[in-house]
C-alpha positions in Angstrom: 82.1 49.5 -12.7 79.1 47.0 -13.6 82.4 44.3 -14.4 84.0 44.7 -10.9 80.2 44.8 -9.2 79.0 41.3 -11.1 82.9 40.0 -10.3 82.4 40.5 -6.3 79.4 39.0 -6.5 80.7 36.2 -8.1 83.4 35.9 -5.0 80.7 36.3 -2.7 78.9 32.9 -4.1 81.9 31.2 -4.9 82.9 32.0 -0.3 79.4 30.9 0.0 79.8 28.1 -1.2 82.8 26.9 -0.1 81.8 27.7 3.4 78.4 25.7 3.1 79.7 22.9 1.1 83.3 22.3 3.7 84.1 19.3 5.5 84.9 21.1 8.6 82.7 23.1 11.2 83.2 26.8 10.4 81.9 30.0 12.5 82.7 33.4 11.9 82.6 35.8 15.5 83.3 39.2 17.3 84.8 39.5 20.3 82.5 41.6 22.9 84.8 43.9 25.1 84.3 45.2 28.9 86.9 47.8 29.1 89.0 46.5 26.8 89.2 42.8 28.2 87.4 39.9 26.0 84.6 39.0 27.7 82.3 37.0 25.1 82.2 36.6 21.3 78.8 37.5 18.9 78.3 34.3 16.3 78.1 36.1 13.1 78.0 33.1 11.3 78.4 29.4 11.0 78.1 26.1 8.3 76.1 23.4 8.5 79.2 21.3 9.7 79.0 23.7 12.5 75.6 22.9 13.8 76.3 18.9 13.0 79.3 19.3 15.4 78.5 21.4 18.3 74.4 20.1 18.0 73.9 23.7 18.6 70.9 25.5 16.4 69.9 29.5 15.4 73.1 30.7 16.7 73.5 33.3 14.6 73.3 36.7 16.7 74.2 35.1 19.7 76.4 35.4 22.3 78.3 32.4 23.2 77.9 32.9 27.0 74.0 32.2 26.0 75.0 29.0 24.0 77.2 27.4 26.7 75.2 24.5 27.8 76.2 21.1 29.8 76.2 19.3 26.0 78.7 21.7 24.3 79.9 23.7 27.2 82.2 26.6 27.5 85.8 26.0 27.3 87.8 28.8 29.0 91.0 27.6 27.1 89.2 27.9 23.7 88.0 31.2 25.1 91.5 32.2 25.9 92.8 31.5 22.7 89.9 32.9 20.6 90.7 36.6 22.6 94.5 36.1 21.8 94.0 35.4 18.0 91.1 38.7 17.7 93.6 41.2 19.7 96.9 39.7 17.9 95.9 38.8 14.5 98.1 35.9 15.2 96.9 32.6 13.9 96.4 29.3 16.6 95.7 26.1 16.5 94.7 23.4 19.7 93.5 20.3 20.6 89.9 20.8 22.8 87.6 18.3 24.3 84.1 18.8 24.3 81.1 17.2 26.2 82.8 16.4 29.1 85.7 14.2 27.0 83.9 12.0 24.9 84.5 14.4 22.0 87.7 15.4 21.0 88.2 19.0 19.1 91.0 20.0 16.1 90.3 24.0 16.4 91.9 26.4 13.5 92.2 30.2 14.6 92.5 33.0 12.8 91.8 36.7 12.5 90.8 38.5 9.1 90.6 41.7 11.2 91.2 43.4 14.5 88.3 42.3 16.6 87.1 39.3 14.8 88.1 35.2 14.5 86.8 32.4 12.4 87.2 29.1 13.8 87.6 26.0 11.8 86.8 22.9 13.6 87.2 19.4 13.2 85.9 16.2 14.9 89.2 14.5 15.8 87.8 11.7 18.5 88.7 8.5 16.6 92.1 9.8 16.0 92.1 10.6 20.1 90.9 6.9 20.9 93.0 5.5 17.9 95.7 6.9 20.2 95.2 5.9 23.8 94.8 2.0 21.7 98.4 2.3 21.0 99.1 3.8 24.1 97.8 1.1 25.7 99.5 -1.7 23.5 102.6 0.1 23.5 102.6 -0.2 27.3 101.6 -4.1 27.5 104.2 -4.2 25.2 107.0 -3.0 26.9 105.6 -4.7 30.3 105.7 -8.2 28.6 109.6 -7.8 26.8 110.3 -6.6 30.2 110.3 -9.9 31.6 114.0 -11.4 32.1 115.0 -14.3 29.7 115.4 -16.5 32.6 112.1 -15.8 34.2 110.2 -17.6 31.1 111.1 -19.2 27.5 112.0 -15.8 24.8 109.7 -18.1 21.8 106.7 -18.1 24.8 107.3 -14.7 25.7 107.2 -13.1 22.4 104.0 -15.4 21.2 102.5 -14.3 24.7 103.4 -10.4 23.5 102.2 -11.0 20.2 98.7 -12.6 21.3 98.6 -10.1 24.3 98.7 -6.8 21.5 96.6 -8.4 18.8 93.8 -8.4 21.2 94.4 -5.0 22.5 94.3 -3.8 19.0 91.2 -5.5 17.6 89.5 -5.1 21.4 90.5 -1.0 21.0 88.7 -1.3 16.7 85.9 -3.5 18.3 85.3 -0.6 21.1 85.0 1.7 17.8 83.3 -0.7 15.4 81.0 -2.7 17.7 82.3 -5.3 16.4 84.9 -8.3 18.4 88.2 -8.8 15.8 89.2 -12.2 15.5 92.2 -12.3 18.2 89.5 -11.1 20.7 87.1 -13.9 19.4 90.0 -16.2 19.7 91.1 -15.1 23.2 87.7 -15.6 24.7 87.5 -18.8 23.5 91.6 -20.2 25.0 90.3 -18.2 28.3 86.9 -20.4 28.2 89.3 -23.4 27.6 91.7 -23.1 30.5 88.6 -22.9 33.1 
Protein backbone atom coordinates (compact mmCIF):
# COMPACT_ATOMS: atom_id res chain seq x y z
CA UNK A 1 0.00 0.00 0.00
CA UNK A 2 2.81 2.60 1.11
CA UNK A 3 4.73 1.21 -2.51
CA UNK A 4 1.70 1.99 -4.70
CA UNK A 5 0.99 5.44 -2.59
CA UNK A 6 4.93 6.76 -2.93
CA UNK A 7 4.59 5.27 -6.83
CA UNK A 8 1.52 7.69 -7.69
CA UNK A 9 3.11 10.29 -6.26
CA UNK A 10 5.95 9.73 -8.20
CA UNK A 11 3.47 9.97 -11.49
CA UNK A 12 2.00 12.88 -10.22
CA UNK A 13 5.55 14.87 -10.31
CA UNK A 14 6.84 13.19 -13.16
CA UNK A 15 2.87 14.83 -15.15
CA UNK A 16 3.91 17.87 -13.29
CA UNK A 17 6.64 18.25 -14.71
CA UNK A 18 6.19 17.37 -18.05
CA UNK A 19 3.34 19.76 -18.14
CA UNK A 20 5.30 22.78 -16.68
CA UNK A 21 8.51 22.06 -18.49
CA UNK A 22 6.51 21.47 -22.40
CA UNK A 23 7.18 23.40 -25.37
CA UNK A 24 3.57 23.83 -26.18
CA UNK A 25 0.67 25.82 -24.41
CA UNK A 26 -1.30 23.32 -22.34
CA UNK A 27 -4.79 23.87 -20.44
CA UNK A 28 -6.85 21.44 -18.90
CA UNK A 29 -11.00 22.45 -18.77
CA UNK A 30 -14.77 21.41 -18.06
CA UNK A 31 -17.38 22.08 -20.08
CA UNK A 32 -20.31 24.16 -18.23
CA UNK A 33 -23.81 22.77 -19.45
CA UNK A 34 -27.36 24.70 -19.82
CA UNK A 35 -29.60 21.87 -20.35
CA UNK A 36 -27.37 19.75 -21.67
CA UNK A 37 -25.91 22.17 -24.45
CA UNK A 38 -22.11 23.42 -23.97
CA UNK A 39 -22.31 26.69 -23.07
CA UNK A 40 -18.70 27.68 -21.48
CA UNK A 41 -15.68 25.72 -20.23
CA UNK A 42 -14.03 26.16 -16.32
CA UNK A 43 -9.90 26.50 -16.78
CA UNK A 44 -8.87 23.91 -14.40
CA UNK A 45 -5.47 24.33 -15.34
CA UNK A 46 -2.79 25.66 -17.62
CA UNK A 47 1.36 25.83 -18.24
CA UNK A 48 3.39 28.52 -18.36
CA UNK A 49 3.50 28.15 -22.27
CA UNK A 50 -0.13 28.81 -21.83
CA UNK A 51 0.03 32.15 -20.28
CA UNK A 52 3.20 33.12 -22.69
CA UNK A 53 0.77 32.32 -25.65
CA UNK A 54 -2.63 33.59 -24.96
CA UNK A 55 -0.89 36.74 -22.54
CA UNK A 56 -3.77 35.73 -20.36
CA UNK A 57 -2.94 35.61 -16.40
CA UNK A 58 -4.82 33.76 -12.99
CA UNK A 59 -6.99 31.83 -15.11
CA UNK A 60 -7.31 29.18 -13.14
CA UNK A 61 -11.11 28.91 -11.85
CA UNK A 62 -12.32 30.80 -14.62
CA UNK A 63 -14.73 30.76 -17.10
CA UNK A 64 -13.64 31.36 -20.46
CA UNK A 65 -16.58 33.66 -21.34
CA UNK A 66 -14.85 36.00 -18.46
CA UNK A 67 -11.36 35.70 -20.28
CA UNK A 68 -12.62 36.50 -23.85
CA UNK A 69 -11.06 39.86 -24.42
CA UNK A 70 -10.35 41.96 -27.82
CA UNK A 71 -6.43 40.59 -27.46
CA UNK A 72 -7.16 36.75 -27.23
CA UNK A 73 -10.87 36.76 -28.09
CA UNK A 74 -13.36 34.05 -28.21
CA UNK A 75 -13.31 31.86 -31.11
CA UNK A 76 -16.78 30.22 -31.65
CA UNK A 77 -15.01 27.52 -33.93
CA UNK A 78 -12.53 26.55 -31.22
CA UNK A 79 -15.59 26.63 -29.01
CA UNK A 80 -17.42 24.33 -31.29
CA UNK A 81 -14.79 21.91 -31.42
CA UNK A 82 -13.84 21.94 -27.65
CA UNK A 83 -17.87 20.85 -26.95
CA UNK A 84 -17.59 18.10 -29.69
CA UNK A 85 -14.27 16.56 -28.32
CA UNK A 86 -15.82 16.72 -24.23
CA UNK A 87 -19.31 15.10 -25.37
CA UNK A 88 -17.57 12.54 -27.98
CA UNK A 89 -14.39 11.62 -26.48
CA UNK A 90 -13.18 11.96 -29.99
CA UNK A 91 -9.91 13.57 -30.45
CA UNK A 92 -9.49 17.06 -32.98
CA UNK A 93 -7.12 18.95 -34.25
CA UNK A 94 -7.47 22.67 -36.27
CA UNK A 95 -5.86 25.51 -37.41
CA UNK A 96 -7.21 28.93 -35.43
CA UNK A 97 -6.26 32.47 -35.65
CA UNK A 98 -6.04 34.60 -32.85
CA UNK A 99 -5.82 38.40 -32.26
CA UNK A 100 -7.65 39.40 -35.02
CA UNK A 101 -5.08 37.26 -37.63
CA UNK A 102 -1.81 38.22 -36.70
CA UNK A 103 -1.45 35.09 -34.72
CA UNK A 104 -1.95 31.82 -36.14
CA UNK A 105 -3.02 28.77 -33.73
CA UNK A 106 -2.04 24.66 -34.11
CA UNK A 107 -4.86 23.43 -31.45
CA UNK A 108 -4.65 19.56 -30.12
CA UNK A 109 -8.04 18.20 -28.57
CA UNK A 110 -8.66 15.64 -26.59
CA UNK A 111 -10.94 14.21 -23.85
CA UNK A 112 -9.50 12.03 -20.80
CA UNK A 113 -13.18 11.91 -19.71
CA UNK A 114 -16.78 12.64 -20.47
CA UNK A 115 -17.06 16.28 -19.69
CA UNK A 116 -13.58 17.43 -19.84
CA UNK A 117 -10.77 18.54 -22.72
CA UNK A 118 -7.13 19.44 -22.60
CA UNK A 119 -5.90 21.58 -25.28
CA UNK A 120 -2.47 21.58 -26.50
CA UNK A 121 -1.62 24.60 -28.45
CA UNK A 122 1.03 25.77 -30.54
CA UNK A 123 2.22 29.12 -32.04
CA UNK A 124 2.19 28.31 -35.75
CA UNK A 125 2.36 32.11 -37.31
CA UNK A 126 5.77 31.86 -39.04
CA UNK A 127 4.85 28.65 -40.61
CA UNK A 128 1.36 30.70 -41.69
CA UNK A 129 3.45 33.68 -43.21
CA UNK A 130 6.22 31.16 -44.45
CA UNK A 131 3.26 30.06 -46.52
CA UNK A 132 1.41 32.97 -48.05
CA UNK A 133 5.63 33.86 -49.20
CA UNK A 134 5.34 30.96 -51.34
CA UNK A 135 1.98 31.52 -52.21
CA UNK A 136 2.90 34.59 -53.34
CA UNK A 137 6.10 33.55 -55.34
CA UNK A 138 4.41 30.63 -56.68
CA UNK A 139 1.97 32.94 -58.27
CA UNK A 140 4.60 35.57 -59.81
CA UNK A 141 5.90 32.56 -60.93
CA UNK A 142 3.39 31.16 -62.87
CA UNK A 143 2.41 34.83 -64.15
CA UNK A 144 6.01 35.42 -65.52
CA UNK A 145 6.39 31.64 -67.45
CA UNK A 146 2.96 32.52 -68.63
CA UNK A 147 4.29 34.90 -71.01
CA UNK A 148 4.36 33.40 -74.75
CA UNK A 149 7.88 32.76 -76.25
CA UNK A 150 7.25 35.21 -78.88
CA UNK A 151 6.18 38.02 -76.61
CA UNK A 152 9.83 38.30 -75.09
CA UNK A 153 13.42 36.39 -75.27
CA UNK A 154 12.84 32.58 -73.00
CA UNK A 155 16.93 33.49 -71.46
CA UNK A 156 15.22 37.17 -70.45
CA UNK A 157 12.15 35.72 -69.23
CA UNK A 158 13.47 33.13 -67.08
CA UNK A 159 16.39 35.58 -65.50
CA UNK A 160 13.38 38.14 -65.10
CA UNK A 161 11.44 35.06 -63.15
CA UNK A 162 14.35 34.19 -61.32
CA UNK A 163 15.23 37.86 -60.13
CA UNK A 164 11.43 38.53 -59.73
CA UNK A 165 11.13 35.22 -56.92
CA UNK A 166 14.51 35.83 -55.20
CA UNK A 167 13.12 39.12 -54.08
CA UNK A 168 9.86 37.91 -53.10
CA UNK A 169 11.56 35.28 -51.02
CA UNK A 170 14.24 37.35 -49.22
CA UNK A 171 11.47 40.49 -49.15
CA UNK A 172 8.77 37.67 -47.43
CA UNK A 173 12.36 36.50 -44.64
CA UNK A 174 13.10 40.39 -44.43
CA UNK A 175 9.25 41.01 -43.36
CA UNK A 176 10.10 38.21 -40.64
CA UNK A 177 13.70 39.06 -39.89
CA UNK A 178 13.78 42.93 -40.19
CA UNK A 179 16.27 42.47 -42.13
CA UNK A 180 16.44 43.32 -46.50
CA UNK A 181 18.16 39.85 -48.16
CA UNK A 182 20.56 40.66 -50.73
CA UNK A 183 18.19 40.27 -53.96
CA UNK A 184 16.09 42.93 -52.29
CA UNK A 185 19.23 45.09 -51.63
CA UNK A 186 20.11 44.40 -55.17
CA UNK A 187 16.75 45.17 -56.69
CA UNK A 188 16.50 48.55 -54.97
CA UNK A 189 19.49 49.49 -56.26
CA UNK A 190 18.79 48.38 -60.60
CA UNK A 191 15.24 50.12 -59.76
CA UNK A 192 17.37 53.34 -58.51
CA UNK A 193 19.41 52.83 -61.73
CA UNK A 194 16.83 52.82 -64.38
CA UNK A 195 15.30 56.35 -63.00
Amino acid sequence: MAWEITEQKRSESRFRQLLEHSLNAVACHQVILDDGVPRDFLVLEVNPKFMELTGLRDVVGKRQSELATSIYPFNPELFAACARVATTGKPEQLEVSARDGVQWINCSLYSPEPGYFISIKEDITERKRMEETMRQTLSVLQRRTAVAPSQADSTTTLEKVVQDAQVLLEGGMAKHTGRPGKAVSDAAIDRKKQS
